[in-house]
C-alpha positions in Angstrom: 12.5 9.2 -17.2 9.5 10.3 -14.4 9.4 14.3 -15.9 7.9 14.6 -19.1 8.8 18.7 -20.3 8.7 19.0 -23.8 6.4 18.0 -26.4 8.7 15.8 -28.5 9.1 13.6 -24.8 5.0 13.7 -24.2 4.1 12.6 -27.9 6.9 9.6 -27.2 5.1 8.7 -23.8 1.4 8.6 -25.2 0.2 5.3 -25.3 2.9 3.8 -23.4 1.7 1.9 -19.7 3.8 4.5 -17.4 2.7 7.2 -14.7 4.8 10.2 -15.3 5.3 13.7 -14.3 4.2 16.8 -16.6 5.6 20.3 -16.2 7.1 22.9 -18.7 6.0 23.3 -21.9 3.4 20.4 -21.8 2.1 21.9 -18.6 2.5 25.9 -18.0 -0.4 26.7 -16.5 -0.8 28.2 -12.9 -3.2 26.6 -11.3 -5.6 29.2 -9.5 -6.2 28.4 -5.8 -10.2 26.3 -5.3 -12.0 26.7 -1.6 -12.1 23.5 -0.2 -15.5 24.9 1.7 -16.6 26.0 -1.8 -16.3 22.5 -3.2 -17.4 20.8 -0.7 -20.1 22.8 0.1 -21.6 22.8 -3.5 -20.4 18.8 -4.0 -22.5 17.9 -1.3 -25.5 19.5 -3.1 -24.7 17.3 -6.7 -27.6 14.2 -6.8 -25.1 13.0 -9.1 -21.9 12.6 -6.7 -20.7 9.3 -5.5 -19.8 9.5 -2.0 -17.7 6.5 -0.2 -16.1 5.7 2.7 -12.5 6.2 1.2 -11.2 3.7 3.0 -7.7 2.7 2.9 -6.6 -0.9 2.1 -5.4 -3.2 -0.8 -8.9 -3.4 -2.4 -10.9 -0.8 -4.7 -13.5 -2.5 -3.4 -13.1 -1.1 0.6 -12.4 2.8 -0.8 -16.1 2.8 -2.3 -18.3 1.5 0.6 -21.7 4.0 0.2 -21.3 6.9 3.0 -23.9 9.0 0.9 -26.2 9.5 4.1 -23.8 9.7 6.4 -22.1 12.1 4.7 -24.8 14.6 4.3 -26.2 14.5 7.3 -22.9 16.2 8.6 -23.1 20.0 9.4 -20.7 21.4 6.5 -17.7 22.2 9.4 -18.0 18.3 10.2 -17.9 17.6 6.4 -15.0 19.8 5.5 -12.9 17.4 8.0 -14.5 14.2 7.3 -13.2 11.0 6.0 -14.8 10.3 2.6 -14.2 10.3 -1.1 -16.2 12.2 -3.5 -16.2 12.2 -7.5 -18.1 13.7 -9.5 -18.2 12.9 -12.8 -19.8 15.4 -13.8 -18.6 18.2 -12.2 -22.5 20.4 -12.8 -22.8 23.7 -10.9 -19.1 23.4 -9.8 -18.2 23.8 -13.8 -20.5 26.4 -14.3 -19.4 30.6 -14.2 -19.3 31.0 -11.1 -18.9 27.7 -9.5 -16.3 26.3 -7.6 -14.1 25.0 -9.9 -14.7 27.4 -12.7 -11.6 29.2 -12.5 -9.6 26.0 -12.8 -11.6 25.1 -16.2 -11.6 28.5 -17.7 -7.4 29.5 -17.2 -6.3 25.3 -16.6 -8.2 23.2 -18.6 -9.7 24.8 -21.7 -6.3 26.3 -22.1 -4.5 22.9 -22.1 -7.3 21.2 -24.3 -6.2 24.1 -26.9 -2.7 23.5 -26.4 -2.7 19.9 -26.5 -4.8 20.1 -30.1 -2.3 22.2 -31.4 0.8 20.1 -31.0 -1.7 17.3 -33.1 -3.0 15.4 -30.4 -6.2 13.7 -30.9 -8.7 12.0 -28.6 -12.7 11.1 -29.2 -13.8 12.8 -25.9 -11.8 14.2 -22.9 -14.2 15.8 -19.6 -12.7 17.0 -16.3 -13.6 14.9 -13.1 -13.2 16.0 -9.2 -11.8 13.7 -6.7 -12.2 14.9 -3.2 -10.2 12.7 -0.3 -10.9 13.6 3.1 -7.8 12.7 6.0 -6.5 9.7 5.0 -8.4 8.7 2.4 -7.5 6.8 -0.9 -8.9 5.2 -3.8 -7.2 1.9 -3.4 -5.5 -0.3 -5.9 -7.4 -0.2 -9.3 -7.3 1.3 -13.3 -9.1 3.3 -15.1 -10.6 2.6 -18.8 -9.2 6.3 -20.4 -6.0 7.9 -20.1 -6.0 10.0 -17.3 -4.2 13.7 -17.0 -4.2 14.3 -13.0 -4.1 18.4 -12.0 -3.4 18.7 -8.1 -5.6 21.6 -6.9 -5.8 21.8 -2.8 -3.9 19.3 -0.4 -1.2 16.7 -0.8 -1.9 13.2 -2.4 0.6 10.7 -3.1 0.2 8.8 -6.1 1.3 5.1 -6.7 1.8 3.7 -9.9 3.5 0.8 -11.2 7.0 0.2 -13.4 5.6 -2.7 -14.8 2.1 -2.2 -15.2 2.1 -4.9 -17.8 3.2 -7.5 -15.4 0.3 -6.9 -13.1 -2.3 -6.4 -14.9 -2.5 -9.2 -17.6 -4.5 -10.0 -20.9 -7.0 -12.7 -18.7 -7.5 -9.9 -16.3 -8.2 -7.0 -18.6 -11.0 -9.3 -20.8 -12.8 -10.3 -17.4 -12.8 -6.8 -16.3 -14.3 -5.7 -20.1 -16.9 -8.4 -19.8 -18.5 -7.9 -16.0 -17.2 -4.0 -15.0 -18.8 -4.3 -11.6 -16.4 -7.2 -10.6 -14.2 -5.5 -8.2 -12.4 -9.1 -7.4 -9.4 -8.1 -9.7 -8.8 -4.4 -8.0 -6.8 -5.4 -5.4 -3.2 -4.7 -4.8 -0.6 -7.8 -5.5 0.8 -9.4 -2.5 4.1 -10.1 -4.7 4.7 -6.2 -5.3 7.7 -4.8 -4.1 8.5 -1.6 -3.1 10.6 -1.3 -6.2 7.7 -2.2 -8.1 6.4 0.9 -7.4 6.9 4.4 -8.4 5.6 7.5 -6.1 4.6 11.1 -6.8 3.9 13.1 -4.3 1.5 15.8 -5.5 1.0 19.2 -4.2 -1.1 22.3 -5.7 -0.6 22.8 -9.5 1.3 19.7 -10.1 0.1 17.2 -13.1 0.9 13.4 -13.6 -0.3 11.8 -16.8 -1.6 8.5 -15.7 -2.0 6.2 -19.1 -5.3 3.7 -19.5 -5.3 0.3 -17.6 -2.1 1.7 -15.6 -3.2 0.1 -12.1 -2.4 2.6 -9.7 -3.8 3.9 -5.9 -4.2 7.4 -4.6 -3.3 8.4 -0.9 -4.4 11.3 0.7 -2.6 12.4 3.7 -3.9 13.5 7.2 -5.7 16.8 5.3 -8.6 16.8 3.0 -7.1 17.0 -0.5 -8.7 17.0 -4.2 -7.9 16.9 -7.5 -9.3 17.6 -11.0 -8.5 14.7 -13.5 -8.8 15.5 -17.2 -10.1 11.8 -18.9 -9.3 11.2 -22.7 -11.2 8.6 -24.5 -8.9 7.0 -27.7 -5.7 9.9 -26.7 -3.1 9.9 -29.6 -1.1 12.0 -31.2 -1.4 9.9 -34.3 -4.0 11.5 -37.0 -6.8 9.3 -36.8 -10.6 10.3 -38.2 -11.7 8.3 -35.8 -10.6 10.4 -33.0 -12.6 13.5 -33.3 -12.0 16.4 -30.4 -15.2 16.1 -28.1 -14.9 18.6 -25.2 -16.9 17.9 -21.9 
């Protein structure tokens, strides 16, 4: 099963290795449109962004290549179209009244972190982040260390995750990548895989895809700037658990 509606389906999928799609109940939210202009505009301005090159290939490693400089030394019309790929983080003035992505926050994501606690889920912090691909852009193969609930906001990005996340990312793998983080020698794509090792999403505006902890996975955006807001959950669970106290931001 890809979809994931109900509740009773979501609390089963928690903690299990697979991508999957969220809609109904789980996710009911309208997603308000975002100016790409806006967000770039005020991204740009962040000290605190990480700007790359984006660039596409089997390697996590080629995707982050510094184009800080670069980057703002465009004119914001030559930005707007530009290859890169921006996170922040910390999203700053963009999550403040006002900014960019406030609207998102204020009817998307404090919403669902209110729903979410109601049905008993649990988690020691969760904190939105923005990804920002220009044209053809992607953040090549890798995994990320939290649970990850991705919120398409403007654009098209197609999301690649794995069937058998397990297989491909192993035990050996996981502890080298625990002890020295900045090794990036790991984060690149199998030769062996298949393409029915793979399972696709494509994403458009207001679509969601929970994407679990060490679930290796790439993101691809297509030939239009595209970006994203992904909600991270440290220790997710719906399993009651004093050590998983609800942190917001």
């Amino acid at each position: 099963m890809d979809n994931i509606r109900r509740f009773e389906e979501f609390r089963d999928a928690v903690g299990k290795p697979y991508a999957l799609r969220v809609e109904g109940e789980v996710f009911p939210f309208t997603v308000p449109p975002v100016s790409l202009r806006q967000v770039v505009a005020e991204a740009r301005e962040e000290p605190q962004a990480r700007i790359a090159t984006g660039t596409r290939g089997n390697a996590l490693a080629e995707s982050l290549r510094d184009y800080r400089d670069e980057y703002l030394g465009l004119p914001l019309e030559e930005a707007l179209e530009a290859p890169v790929h921006l996170t922040l983080f910390d999203l700053g003035r963009l999550g403040q009244p006002g900014g960019a992505l406030w609207p998102v926050l204020k009817e998307v994501f404090y919403p669902l972190i209110g729903l979410w606690e109601g049905q008993g889920m649990r988690w020691r912090r969760a904190w939105p982040i923005l990804f920002l691909s220009g044209p053809g852009c992607s953040t090549n193969y890798h995994w990320d260390p939290d649970d990850v609930f991705f919120i398409m906001l403007s654009g098209h990005k197609r999301f690649s995750a794995l069937n058998d996340p397990e297989r491909w990312l192993t035990p050996d793998m996981l502890r080298r990548w625990k002890e020295h983080p900045e090794d990036l020698s790991d984060r690149v794509r199998p030769e062996g895989l298949q393409p029915e090792d793979i399972r696709t999403f494509d994403m458009e505006p207001g679509q969601a895809l929970w994407n679990p902890k060490h679930a290796p996975h790439w993101v691809n955006a297509d030939d239009s700037p595209a970006f994203s807001l992904s909600v991270a959950f440290t220790d997710a669970a719906f399993e009651p658990s004093p050590e998983r106290i609800v942190e917001v931001g």
